[in-house]
NUNUGU-835914 format. One record per atom (N, C-alpha, C): residue number from 0; atom name; x, y, z. Coordinates in pm, whole numbers, plus 32768, in hexadecimal, padded with zeros to 4 digits. Layout:
<sites>
NUM_CA_X_Y_Z
...
</sites>
This chain:
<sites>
0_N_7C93_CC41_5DD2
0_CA_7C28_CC4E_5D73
0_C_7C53_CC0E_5CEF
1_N_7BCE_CBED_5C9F
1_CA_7C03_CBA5_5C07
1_C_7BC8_CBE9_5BB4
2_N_7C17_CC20_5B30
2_CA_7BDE_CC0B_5AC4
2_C_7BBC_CBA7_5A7C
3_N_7B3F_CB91_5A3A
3_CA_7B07_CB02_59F8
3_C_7AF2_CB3F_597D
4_N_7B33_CB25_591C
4_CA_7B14_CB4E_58A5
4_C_7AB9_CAB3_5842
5_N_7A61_CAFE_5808
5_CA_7A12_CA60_57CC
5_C_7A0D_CA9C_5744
6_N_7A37_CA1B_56BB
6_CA_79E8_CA28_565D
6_C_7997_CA01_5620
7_N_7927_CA4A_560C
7_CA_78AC_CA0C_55E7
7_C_7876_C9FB_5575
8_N_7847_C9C6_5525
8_CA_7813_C9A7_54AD
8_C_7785_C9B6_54AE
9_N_7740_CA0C_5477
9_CA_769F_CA24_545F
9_C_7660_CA99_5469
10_N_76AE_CADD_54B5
10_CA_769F_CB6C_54E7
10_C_767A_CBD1_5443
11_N_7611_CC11_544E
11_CA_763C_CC59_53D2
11_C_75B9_CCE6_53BD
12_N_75DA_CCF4_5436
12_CA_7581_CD83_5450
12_C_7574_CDB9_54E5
13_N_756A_CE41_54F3
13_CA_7566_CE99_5595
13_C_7510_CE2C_55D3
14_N_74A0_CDF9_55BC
14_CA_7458_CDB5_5617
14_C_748C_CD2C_562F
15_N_74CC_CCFE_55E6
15_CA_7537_CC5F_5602
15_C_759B_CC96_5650
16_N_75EF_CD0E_5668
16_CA_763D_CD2C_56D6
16_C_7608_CD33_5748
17_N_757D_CD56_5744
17_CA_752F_CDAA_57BD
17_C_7501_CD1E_57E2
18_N_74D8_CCBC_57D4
18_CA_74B5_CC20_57C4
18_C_7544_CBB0_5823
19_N_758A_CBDC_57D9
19_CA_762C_CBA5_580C
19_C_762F_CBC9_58AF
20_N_7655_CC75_5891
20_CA_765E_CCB8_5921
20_C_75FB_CC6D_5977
21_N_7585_CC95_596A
21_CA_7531_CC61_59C6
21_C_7525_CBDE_5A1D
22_N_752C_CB7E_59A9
22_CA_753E_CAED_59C1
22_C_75A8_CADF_5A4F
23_N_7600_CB3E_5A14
23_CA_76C5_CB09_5A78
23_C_7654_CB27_5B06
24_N_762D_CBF1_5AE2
24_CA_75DE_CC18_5B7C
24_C_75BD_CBC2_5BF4
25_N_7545_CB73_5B84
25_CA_74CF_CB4D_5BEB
25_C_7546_CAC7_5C27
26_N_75A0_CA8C_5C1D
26_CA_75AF_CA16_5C24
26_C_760D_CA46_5C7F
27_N_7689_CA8A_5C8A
27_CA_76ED_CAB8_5CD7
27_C_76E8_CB53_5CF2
28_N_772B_CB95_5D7B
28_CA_7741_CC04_5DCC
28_C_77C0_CC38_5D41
29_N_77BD_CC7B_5CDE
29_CA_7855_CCA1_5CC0
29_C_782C_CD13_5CAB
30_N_78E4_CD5C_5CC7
30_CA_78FA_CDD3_5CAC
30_C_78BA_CE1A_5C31
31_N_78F4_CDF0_5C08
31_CA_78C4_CE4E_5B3E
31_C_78DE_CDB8_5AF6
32_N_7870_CDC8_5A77
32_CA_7837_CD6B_5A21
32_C_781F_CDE7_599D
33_N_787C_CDCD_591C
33_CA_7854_CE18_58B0
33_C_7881_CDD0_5838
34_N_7816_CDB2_57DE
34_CA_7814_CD60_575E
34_C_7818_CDB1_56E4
35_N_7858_CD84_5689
35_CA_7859_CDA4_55F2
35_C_7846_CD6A_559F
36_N_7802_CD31_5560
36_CA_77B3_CD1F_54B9
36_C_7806_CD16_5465
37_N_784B_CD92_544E
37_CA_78A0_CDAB_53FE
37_C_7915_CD41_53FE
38_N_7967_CD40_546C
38_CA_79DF_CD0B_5495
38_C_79BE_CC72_5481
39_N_7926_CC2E_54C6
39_CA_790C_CBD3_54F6
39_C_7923_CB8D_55A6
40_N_7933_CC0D_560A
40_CA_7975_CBDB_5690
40_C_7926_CC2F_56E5
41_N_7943_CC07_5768
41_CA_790F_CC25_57C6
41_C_797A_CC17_5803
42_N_79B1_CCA8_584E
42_CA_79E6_CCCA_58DD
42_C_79B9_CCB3_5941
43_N_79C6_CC5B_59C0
43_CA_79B1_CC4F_5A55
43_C_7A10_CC78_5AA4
44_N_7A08_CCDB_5B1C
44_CA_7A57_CD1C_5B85
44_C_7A12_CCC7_5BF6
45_N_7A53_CC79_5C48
45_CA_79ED_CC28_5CAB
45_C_7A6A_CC25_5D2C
46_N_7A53_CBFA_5D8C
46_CA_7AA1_CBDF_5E0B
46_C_7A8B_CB51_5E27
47_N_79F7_CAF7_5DE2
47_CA_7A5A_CA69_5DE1
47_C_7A74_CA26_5D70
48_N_7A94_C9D6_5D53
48_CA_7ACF_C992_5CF2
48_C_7A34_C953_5CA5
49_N_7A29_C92A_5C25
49_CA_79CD_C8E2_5BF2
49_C_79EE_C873_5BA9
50_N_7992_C7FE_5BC6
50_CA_79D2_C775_5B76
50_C_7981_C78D_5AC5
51_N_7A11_C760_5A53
51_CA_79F2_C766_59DC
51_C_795E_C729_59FC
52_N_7926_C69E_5A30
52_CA_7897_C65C_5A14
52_C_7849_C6C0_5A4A
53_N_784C_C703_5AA8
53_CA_77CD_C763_5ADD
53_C_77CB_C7E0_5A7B
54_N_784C_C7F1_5A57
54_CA_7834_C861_59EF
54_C_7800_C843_596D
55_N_7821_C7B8_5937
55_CA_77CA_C77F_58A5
55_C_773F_C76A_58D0
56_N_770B_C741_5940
56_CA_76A3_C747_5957
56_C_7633_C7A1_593F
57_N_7689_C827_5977
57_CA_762C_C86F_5970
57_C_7610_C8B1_58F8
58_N_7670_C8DD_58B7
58_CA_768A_C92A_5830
58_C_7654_C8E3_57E2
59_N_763A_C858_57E3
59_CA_7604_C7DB_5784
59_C_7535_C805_578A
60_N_7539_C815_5828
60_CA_74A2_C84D_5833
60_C_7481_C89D_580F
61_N_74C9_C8FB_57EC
61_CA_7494_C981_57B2
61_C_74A0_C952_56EA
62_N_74CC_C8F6_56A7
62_CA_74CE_C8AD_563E
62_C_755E_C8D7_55DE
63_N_75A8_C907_5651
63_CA_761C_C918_55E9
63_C_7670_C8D0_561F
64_N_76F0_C8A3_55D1
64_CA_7747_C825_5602
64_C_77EA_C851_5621
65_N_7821_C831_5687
65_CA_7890_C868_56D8
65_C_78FA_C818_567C
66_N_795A_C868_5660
66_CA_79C4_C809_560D
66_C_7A55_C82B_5638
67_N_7A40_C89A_5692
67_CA_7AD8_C874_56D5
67_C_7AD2_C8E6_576C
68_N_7B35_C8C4_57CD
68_CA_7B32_C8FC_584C
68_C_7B95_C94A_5854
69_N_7BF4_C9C1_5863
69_CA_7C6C_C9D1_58A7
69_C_7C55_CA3B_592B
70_N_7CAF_C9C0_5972
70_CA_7CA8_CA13_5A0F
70_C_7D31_CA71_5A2D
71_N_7D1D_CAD3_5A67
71_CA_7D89_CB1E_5AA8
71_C_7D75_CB62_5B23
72_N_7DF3_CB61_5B75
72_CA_7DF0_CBE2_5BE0
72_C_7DD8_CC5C_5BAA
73_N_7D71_CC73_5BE9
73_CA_7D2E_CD2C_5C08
73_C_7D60_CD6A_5C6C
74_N_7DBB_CDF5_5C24
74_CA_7DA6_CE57_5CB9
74_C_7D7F_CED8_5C8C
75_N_7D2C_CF0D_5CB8
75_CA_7CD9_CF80_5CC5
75_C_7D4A_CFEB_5CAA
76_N_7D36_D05D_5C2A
76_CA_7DA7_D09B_5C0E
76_C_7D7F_D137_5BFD
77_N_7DA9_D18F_5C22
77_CA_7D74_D200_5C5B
77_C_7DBB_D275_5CAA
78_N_7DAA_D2D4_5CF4
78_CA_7DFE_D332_5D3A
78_C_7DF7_D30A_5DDE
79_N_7D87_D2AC_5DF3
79_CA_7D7F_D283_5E72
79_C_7DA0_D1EE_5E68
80_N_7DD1_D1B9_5E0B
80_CA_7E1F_D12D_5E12
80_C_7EB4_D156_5E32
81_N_7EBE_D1D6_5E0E
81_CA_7F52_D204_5E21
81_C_7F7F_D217_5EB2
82_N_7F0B_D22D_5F07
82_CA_7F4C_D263_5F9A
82_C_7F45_D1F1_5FE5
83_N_7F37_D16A_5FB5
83_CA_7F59_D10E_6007
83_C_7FD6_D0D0_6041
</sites>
């Protein structure tokens, strides 16, 4: 699994997060999708990978502009990640 961390520039209210989230939704199957305003980013939990252009794409459609990507390994962390 990946974390996709994005930062975004334009965001600047609950309904520009709720706007963000949505956008990632309709376009890809992912785990958890949660945006902040505040921060300027959007968290993605996904199982496949996403290309930086499909991700400026979309975030660009919703009218805010993607200005940086960082990817990492995700592992699910918890009391039942433990009994594996």
């Amino acid at each position: 699994m990946f974390k996709i961390t994005l930062k975004i520039d334009g965001m600047m209210c609950n309904m520009c997060e709720a706007h963000a989230n949505q956008a990632i939704r309709e376009k890809w199957n992912v785990k958890k999708v949660s945006s902040s305003h505040k921060e300027g980013k959007t968290v993605i939990i996904t199982e496949q990978d996403i290309t930086n252009e499909e991700l400026a794409k979309v975030i660009e459609k919703t009218g805010y502009k993607l200005l940086d990507v960082v990817r990492e390994p995700y592992e699910k962390k918890g009391l039942l990640s433990k009994l594996k």
